[in-house]
N, C-alpha and C positions, 0 to 999 in steps of 0.2 A: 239889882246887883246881887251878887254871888257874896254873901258871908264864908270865912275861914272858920275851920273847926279842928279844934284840935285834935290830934292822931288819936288822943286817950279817951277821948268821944264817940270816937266810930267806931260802931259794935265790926267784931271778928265775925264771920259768917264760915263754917264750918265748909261750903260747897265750891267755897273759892280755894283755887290749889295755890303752895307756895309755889313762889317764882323757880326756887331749886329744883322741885320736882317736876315743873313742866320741863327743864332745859334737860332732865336725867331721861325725860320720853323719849322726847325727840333723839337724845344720842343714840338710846338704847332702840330705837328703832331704824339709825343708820347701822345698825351692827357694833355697837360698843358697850352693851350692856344683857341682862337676858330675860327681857322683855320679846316676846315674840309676838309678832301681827299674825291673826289668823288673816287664811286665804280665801275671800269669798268670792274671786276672780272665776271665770268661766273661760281659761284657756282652750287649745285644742289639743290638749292632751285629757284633760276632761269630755271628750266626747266622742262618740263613737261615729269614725268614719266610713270604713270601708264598706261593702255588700257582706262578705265573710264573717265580720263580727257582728252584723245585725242577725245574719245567719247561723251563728252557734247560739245566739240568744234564744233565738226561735227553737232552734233544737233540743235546748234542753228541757224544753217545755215544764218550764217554773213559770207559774205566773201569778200574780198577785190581782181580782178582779175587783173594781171599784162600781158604782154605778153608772160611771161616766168614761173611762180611762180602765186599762188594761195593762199591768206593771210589769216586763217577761221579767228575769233576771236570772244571770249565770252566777258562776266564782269567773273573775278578772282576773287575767294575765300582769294586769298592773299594779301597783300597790296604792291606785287611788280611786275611788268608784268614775266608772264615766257612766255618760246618758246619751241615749240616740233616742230621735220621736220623732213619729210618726203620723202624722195627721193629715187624713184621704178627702180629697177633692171632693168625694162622693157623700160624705157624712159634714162636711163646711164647706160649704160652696163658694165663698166668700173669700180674697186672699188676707182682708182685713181680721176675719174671725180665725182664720189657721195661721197669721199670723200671732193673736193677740194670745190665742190657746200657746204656740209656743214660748211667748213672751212670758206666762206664766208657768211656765213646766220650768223652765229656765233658772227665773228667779227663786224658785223652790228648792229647787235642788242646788240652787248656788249656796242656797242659805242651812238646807240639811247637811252638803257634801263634806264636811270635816265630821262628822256623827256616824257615818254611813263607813260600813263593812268596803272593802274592796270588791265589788259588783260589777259586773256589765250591767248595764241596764235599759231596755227599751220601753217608752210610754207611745203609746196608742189606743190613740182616739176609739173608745168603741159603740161610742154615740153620735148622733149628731146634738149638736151643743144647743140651739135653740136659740132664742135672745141671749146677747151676752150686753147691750149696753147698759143695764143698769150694776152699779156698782154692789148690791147684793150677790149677785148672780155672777163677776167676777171673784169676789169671796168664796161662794160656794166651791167653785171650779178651783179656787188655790187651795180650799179645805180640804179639797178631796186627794188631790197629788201629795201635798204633806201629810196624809193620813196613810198615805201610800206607803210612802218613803219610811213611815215611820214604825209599817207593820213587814219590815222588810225583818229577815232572819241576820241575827248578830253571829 
């Protein structure tokens, strides 16, 4: 059976929030307060669609080289960085491996994109990737994109 303890017993634990300040979150993250959510959403206004913008990327031949991955990047038209990528049949043969390559480009830049200058930016594959099932060797491949991102000009 469960003993009762008194309230003046039970230690205060510093990590637990008061009841008031969770209910002032939540308001303030309906828009009643000024608490702001950052965005780590991966809209389609974050990403480069058309042929034309992959093509002034290309042209202004900026490019940032990795070991692995190849960073182009312009100055944006937009006032928020976008990312287009690129990853050729001919270098991952695999639709599982060009897919998995952009599932990390993705999540990278979702998590850099509020740090990041107002950019176009193209990534492309400029290897072939090699084994990607082990969970090392996915690290590696997100190290290198966020080393990218992170040696990009402010």
């Amino acid at each position: 059976s469960f003993a009762c303890v008194p309230a003046a017993a039970v230690p205060s634990f510093a990590l637990v929030a008061p009841r008031a300040a969770l209910v002032w979150l939540s308001e303030a993250t309906a828009g009643g307060g000024g608490y702001i959510k950052p965005d780590f959403g991966f809209r389609s206004s974050f990403r480069l669609h058309e042929a034309e913008a992959f093509s002034s990327v290309f042209a202004s031949r900026r490019v940032l080289r990795g070991n692995r991955f190849d960073l182009h990047y312009v100055a944006g038209t937009e006032d928020a960085a976008r990312l287009g990528l690129i990853v050729a049949k001919r270098l991952a043969h695999r639709a599982v491996q060009r897919n998995l390559l952009k599932r990390l480009a993705r999540e990278a830049f979702r998590h850099a994109r509020p740090t990041l200058p107002p950019l176009d930016l193209v990534l492309r594959l400029a290897r072939s990737p090699g084994n990607l099932l082990s969970v090392e060797a996915r690290r590696a491949w997100r190290a290198e994109i966020e080393q990218l991102l992170a040696r990009l000009p402010r």
